[in-house]
C-alpha positions as CSV (number, residue, x, y, z in Angstrom):
1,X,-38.2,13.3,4.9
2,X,-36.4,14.5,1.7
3,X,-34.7,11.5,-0.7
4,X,-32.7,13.0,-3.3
5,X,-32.1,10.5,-6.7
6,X,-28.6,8.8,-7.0
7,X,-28.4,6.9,-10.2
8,X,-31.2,5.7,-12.5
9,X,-32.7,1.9,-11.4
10,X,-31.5,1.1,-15.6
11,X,-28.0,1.6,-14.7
12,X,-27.7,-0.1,-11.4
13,X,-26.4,-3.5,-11.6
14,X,-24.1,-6.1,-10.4
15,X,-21.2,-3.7,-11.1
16,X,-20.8,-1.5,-8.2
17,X,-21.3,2.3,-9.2
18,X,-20.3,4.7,-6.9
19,X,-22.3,8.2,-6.5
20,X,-22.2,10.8,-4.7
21,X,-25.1,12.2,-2.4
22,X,-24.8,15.8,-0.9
23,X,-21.2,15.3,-1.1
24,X,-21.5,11.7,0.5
25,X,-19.7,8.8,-1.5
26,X,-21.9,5.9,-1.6
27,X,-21.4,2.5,-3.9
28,X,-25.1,1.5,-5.4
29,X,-25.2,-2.1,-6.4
30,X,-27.5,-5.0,-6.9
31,X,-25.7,-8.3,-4.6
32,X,-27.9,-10.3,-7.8
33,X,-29.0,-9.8,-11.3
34,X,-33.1,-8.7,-10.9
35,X,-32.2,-7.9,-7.6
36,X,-33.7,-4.2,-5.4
37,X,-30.4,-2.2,-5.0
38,X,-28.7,-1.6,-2.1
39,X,-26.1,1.6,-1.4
40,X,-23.6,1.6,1.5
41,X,-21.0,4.3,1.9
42,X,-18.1,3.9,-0.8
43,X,-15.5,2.6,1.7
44,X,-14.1,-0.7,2.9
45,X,-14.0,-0.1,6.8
46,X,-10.6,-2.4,6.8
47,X,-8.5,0.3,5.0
48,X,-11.3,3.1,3.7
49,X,-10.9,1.4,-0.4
50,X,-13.9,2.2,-2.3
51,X,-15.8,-0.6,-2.6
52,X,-17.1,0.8,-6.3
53,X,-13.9,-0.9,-7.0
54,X,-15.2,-4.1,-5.4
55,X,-16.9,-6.7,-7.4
56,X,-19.8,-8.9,-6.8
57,X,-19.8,-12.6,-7.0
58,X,-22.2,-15.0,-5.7
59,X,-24.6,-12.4,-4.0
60,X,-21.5,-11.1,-2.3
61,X,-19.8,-8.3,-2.7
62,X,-15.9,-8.6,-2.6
63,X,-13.1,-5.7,-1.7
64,X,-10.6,-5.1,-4.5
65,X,-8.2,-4.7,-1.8
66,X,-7.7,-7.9,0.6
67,X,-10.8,-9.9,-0.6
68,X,-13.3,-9.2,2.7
69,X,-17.1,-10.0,1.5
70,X,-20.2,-9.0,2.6
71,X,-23.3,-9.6,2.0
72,X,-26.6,-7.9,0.9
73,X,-27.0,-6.3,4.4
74,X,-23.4,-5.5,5.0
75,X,-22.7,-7.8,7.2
76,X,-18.8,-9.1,6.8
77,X,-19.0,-13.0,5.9
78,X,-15.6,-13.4,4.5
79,X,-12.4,-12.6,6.4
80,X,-9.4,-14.2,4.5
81,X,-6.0,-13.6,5.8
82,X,-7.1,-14.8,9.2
83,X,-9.7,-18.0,10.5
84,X,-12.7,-17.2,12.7
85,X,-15.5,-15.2,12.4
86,X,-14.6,-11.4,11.3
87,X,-14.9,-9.3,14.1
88,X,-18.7,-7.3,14.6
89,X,-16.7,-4.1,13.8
90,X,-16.2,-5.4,10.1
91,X,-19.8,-5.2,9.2
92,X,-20.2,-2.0,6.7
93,X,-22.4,0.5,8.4
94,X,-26.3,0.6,7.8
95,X,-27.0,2.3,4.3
96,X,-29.3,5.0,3.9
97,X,-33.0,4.4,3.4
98,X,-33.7,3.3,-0.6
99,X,-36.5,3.8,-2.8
100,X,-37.4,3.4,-6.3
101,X,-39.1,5.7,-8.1
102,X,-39.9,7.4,-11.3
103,X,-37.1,4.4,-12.5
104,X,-34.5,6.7,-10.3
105,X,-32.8,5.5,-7.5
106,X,-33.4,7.8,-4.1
107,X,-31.9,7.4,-0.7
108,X,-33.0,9.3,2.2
109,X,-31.2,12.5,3.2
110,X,-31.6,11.8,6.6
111,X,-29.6,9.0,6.8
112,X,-26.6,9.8,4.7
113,X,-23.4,8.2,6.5
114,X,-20.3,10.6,7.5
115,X,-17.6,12.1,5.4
116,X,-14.1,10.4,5.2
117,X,-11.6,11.2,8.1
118,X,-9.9,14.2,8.0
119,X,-7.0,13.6,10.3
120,X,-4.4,12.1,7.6
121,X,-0.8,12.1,7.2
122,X,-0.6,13.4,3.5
123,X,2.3,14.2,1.9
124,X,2.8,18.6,2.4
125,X,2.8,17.7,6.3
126,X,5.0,20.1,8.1
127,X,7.0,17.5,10.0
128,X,8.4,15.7,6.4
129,X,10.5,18.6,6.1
130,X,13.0,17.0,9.0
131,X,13.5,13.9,7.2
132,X,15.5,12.4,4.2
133,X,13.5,12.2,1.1
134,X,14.9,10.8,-2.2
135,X,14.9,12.9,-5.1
136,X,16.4,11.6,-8.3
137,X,18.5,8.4,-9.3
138,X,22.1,10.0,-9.8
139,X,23.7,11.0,-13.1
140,X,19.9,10.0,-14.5
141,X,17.2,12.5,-13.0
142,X,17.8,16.2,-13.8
143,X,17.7,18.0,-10.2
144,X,18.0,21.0,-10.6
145,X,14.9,21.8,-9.1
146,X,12.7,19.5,-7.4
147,X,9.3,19.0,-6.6
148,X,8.8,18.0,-3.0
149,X,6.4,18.2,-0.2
150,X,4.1,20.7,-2.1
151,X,7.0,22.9,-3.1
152,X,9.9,23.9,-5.5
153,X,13.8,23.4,-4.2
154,X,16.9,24.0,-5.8
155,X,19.2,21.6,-3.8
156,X,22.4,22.5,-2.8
157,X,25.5,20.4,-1.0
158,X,24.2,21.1,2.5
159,X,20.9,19.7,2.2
160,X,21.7,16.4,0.0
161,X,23.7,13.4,-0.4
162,X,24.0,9.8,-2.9
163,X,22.9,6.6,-1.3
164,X,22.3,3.3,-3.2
165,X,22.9,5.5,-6.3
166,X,19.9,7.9,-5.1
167,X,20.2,11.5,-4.2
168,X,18.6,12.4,-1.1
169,X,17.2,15.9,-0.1
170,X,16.5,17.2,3.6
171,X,15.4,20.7,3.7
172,X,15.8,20.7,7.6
173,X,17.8,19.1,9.8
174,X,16.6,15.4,9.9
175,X,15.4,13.4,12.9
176,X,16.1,10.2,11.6
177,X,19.0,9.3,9.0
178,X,19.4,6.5,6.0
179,X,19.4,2.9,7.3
180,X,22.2,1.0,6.4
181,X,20.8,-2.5,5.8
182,X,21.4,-3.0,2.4
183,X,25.0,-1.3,1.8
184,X,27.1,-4.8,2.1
185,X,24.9,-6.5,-0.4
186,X,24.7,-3.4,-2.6
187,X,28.2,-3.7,-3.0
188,X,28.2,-7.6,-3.8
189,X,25.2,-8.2,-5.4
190,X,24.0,-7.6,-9.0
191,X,21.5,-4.3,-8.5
192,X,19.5,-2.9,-11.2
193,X,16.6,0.2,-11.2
194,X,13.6,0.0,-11.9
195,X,12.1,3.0,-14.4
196,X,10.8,6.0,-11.3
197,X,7.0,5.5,-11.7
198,X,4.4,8.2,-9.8
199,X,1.3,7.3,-7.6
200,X,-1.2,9.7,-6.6
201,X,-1.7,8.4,-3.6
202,X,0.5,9.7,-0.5
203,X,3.6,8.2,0.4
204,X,2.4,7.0,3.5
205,X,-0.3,4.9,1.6
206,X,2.3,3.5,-0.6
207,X,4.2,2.5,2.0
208,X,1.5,0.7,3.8
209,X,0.6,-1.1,0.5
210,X,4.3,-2.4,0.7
211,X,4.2,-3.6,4.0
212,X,1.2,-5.5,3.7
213,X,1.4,-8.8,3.5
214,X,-2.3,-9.9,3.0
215,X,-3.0,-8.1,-0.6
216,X,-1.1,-10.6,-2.3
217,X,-3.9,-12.9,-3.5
218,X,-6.4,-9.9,-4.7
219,X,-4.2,-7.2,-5.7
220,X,-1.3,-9.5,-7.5
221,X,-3.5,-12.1,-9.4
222,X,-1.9,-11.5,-12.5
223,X,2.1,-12.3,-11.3
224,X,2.3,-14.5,-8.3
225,X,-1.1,-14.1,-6.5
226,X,-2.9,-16.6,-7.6
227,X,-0.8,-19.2,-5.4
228,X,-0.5,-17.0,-2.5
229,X,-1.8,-18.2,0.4
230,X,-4.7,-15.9,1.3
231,X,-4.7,-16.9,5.3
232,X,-1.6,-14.8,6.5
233,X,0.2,-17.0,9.6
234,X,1.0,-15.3,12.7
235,X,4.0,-12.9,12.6
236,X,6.0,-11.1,14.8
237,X,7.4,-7.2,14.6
238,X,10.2,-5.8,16.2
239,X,10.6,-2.2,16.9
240,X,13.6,0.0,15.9
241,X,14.5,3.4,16.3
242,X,11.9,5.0,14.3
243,X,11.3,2.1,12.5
244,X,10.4,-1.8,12.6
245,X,11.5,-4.6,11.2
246,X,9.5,-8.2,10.6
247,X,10.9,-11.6,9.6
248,X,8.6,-14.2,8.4
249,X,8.6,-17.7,6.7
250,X,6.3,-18.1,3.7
251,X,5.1,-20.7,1.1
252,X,6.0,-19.7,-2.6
253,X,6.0,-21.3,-5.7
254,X,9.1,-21.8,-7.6
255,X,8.8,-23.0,-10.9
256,X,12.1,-21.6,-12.1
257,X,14.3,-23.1,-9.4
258,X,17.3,-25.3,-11.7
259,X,16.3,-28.1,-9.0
260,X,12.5,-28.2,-9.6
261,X,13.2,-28.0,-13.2
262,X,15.6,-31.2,-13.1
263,X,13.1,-32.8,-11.2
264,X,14.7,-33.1,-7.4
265,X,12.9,-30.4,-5.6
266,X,9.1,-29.6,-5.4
267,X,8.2,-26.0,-6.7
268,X,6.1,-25.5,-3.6
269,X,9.2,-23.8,-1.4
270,X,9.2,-21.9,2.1
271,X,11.2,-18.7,1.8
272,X,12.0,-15.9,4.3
273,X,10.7,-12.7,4.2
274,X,12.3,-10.0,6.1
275,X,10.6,-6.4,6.3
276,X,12.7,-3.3,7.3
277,X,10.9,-0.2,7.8
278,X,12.9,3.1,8.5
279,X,10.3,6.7,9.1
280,X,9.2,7.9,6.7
281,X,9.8,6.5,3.5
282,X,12.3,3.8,3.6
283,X,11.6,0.3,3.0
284,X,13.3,-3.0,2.2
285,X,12.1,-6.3,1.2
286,X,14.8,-9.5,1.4
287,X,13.5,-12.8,0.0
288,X,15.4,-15.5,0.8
289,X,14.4,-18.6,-0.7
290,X,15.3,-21.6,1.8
291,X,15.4,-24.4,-0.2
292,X,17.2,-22.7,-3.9
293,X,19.4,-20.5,-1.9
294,X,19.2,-17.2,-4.1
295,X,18.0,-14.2,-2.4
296,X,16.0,-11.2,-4.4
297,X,16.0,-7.8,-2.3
298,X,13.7,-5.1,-3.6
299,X,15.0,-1.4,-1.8
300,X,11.8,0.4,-1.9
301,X,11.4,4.6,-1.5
302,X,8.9,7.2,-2.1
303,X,9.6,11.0,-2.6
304,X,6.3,12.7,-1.6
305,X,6.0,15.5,-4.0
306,X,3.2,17.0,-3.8
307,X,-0.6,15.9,-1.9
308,X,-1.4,14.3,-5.5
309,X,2.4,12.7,-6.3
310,X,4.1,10.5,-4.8
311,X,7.3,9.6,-7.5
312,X,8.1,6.1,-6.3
313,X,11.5,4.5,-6.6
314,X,12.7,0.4,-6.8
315,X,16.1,-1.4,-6.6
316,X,16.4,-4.5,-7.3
317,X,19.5,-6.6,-5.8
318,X,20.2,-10.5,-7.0
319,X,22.0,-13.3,-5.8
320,X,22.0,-16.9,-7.3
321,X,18.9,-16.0,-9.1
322,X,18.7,-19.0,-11.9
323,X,20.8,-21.2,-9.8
324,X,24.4,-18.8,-10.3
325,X,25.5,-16.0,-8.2
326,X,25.3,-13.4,-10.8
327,X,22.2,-13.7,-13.1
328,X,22.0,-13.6,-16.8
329,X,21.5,-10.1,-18.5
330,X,18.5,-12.2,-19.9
331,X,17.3,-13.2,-16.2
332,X,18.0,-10.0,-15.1
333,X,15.5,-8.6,-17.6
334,X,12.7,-11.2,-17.0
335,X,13.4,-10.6,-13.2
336,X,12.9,-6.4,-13.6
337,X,9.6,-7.2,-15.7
338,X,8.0,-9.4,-13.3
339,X,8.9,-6.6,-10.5
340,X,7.3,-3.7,-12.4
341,X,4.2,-5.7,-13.5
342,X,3.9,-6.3,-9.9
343,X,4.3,-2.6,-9.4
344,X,1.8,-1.9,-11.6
345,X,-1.0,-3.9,-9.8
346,X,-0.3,-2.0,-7.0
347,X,-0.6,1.4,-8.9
348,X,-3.6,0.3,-10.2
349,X,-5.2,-0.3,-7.0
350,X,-4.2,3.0,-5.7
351,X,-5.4,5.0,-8.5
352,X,-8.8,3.8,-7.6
353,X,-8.7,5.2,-3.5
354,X,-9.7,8.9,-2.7
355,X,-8.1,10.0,1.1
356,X,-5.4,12.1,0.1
357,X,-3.5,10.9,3.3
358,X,-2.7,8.2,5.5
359,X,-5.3,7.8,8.4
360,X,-2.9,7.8,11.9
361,X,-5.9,7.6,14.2
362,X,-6.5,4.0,14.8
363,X,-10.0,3.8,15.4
364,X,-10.7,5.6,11.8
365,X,-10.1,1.6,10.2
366,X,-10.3,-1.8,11.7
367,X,-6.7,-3.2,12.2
368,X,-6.7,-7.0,12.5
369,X,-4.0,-9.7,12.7
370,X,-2.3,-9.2,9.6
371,X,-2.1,-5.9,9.3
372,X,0.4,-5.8,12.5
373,X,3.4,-4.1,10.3
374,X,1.0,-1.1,8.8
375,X,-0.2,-0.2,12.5
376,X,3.6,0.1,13.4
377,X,3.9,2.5,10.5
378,X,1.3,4.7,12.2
379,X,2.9,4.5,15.3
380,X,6.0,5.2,14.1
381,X,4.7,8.5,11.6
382,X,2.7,9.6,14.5
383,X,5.8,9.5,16.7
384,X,7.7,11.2,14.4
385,X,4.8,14.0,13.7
386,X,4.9,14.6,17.1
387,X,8.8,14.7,17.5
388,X,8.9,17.4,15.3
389,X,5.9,19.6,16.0
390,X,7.7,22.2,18.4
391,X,10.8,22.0,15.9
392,X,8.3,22.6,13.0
393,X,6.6,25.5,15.0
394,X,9.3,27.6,16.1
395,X,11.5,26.4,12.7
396,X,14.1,25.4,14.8
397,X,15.8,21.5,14.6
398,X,14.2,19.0,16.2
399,X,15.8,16.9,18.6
400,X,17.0,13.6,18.2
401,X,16.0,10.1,19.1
């Protein structure tokens, strides 16, 4: 049997250190202080997150992404967003063999786990080329030339068009167009941008993270997380064409609400939460608080430029935000802050993941409950892979839907 030495015993701690073994990423810990260490493969088996970006509390060691725990042997003891015991597949896979010697941490060769998936939806994949894909905000971004799906263009009038106050690139003939959702209240509600910000994770990945509805209380602890209900109730998806959609009712706090500050209205508020998804890229987010009236919708789309960058764009449209139908130029600046801190939670998380795709194949993570919108994204993406693969092939047009 051959070990081969991960980390030295002096530097393994509570803090979860990831390493590498033959190629292998692992995460070395110790679940206490004084404990042996223990290495599992550096992946969450919900959604493939390192978990040397977990942290370890109470002997337990906790995802970064939706909070699942497990303990010294792996085993999944915490499953948040839904009630019941987690489901056998959650348990992390049996670690290679440890040993300390020679105060160096070794792990057996022989029982290395396997590599990542490789069947991922990154973003140079042949069939984004038959799709919309936004490119600059109008009269702001230079776009002359564009980066975009792992390659230069020079758009020109055939290939591009202004929506929402984007400009939009197709270099083929695109299967699916622009949804049309939030035209009426771009035209009567008080819109503003957010400054572009990049990602290097795919598209898809950033579109999952924005469809999913059980990060909130581990990702967003710093803005509104903290009172976010971690168990995630039962929801509903419809399907469209090439998309979905999702309407839910949520608890929210609302501290700001004119009512709640006068007194007359608890803070602690239902809202509705209504998800549109449209393949690829193309996502909206209308909050509609039940009890205040004002509705906040975030327009939400990501230009995969190449497999490292994904520039990521965010419009924010207001309505009786502050108790008035127009807000403030003082609430719409407090509003726009909270949105890109926000933002920036997310980015942090996804600077910490390695798959350079989107994982399609639904048996390469455990999907539960709450995670019902992100599988319809991998339906839908693999639907529309597969739409366009003879298209793609013979670089013809695909055809419609």
């Amino acid at each position: 049997m051959d070990w081969l030495a991960i980390a030295s015993d002096a530097e393994v701690s509570t803090r979860p250190l990831a390493v590498t073994a033959h190629g292998v990423p692992l995460v070395v810990l110790r679940p206490r202080a004084g404990a042996e260490p223990v290495v599992f493969a550096d992946r969450c088996p919900h959604r493939l997150v390192p978990l040397s970006a977990a942290t370890v509390e109470g002997g337990r060691l906790r995802c970064a992404y939706h909070g699942w725990e497990f303990d010294a042997a792996g085993s999944c003891v915490a499953l948040p967003s839904q009630e019941g015991n987690p489901p056998p597949r959650a348990d992390l896979p049996t670690g290679p063999r440890i040993r300390v010697r020679d105060g160096m941490v070794q792990v057996a060769t022989d029982d290395l786990p396997g590599g990542d998936p490789a069947d991922l939806f990154t973003n140079e994949d042949p069939s984004l080329a038959y799709a919309w894909h936004p490119i600059g905000i109008a009269g702001v971004d230079d776009v002359s030339e564009v980066e975009l799906l792992g390659r230069r263009y020079r758009p020109d009038r055939e290939h591009t068009q202004e929506r929402w106050g984007l400009l939009w690139l197709a270099p083929e003939k695109p299967l699916t167009e622009l949804f049309d959702d939030p035209d009426h209240d771009d035209e009567n509600y008080v819109g503003a941008w957010l400054p572009p910000a990049r990602s290097k994770a795919s598209a898809g990945i950033v579109a999952d993270n924005f469809l999913d509805v059980a990060h909130f209380p581990f990702v967003h602890a710093r803005t509104f997380g903290a009172a976010a209900e971690k168990l995630v109730e039962r929801y509903e998806v419809t399907e469209e064409p090439w998309g979905c959609r999702s309407v839910q009712e949520q608890w929210f706090d609302n501290p700001a609400d004119p009512e709640v500050l006068a007194g007359r209205r608890s803070s602690r508020q239902r809202r509705r939460a209504t998800y549109v998804y449209r393949a690829p890229f193309q996502l909206m987010l209308r909050l509609e608080e039940l009890d205040a009236g004002a509705v906040k919708t975030i327009l939400f789309f990501a230009q995969p430029e190449s497999r490292s960058s994904t520039r990521i764009y965010t419009k924010m449209l207001f309505h009786g935000i502050g108790g008035v139908a127009d807000p403030t130029p003082d609430v719409l600046r407090s509003e726009l802050a909270f949105e890109e801190a926000v933002l920036t939670e997310d980015l942090e998380l996804q600077r910490t993941l390695r798959l350079p795709g989107l994982p399609l194949r639904m048996r390469d993570e455990l999907h539960v409950r709450a995670d019902l919108l992100g599988v319809n994204l991998r339906r839908v993406l693999r639907r529309f892979q597969d739409a366009v693969a003879p298209a793609a092939a013979l670089g013809g047009a695909p055809t419609r839907d």
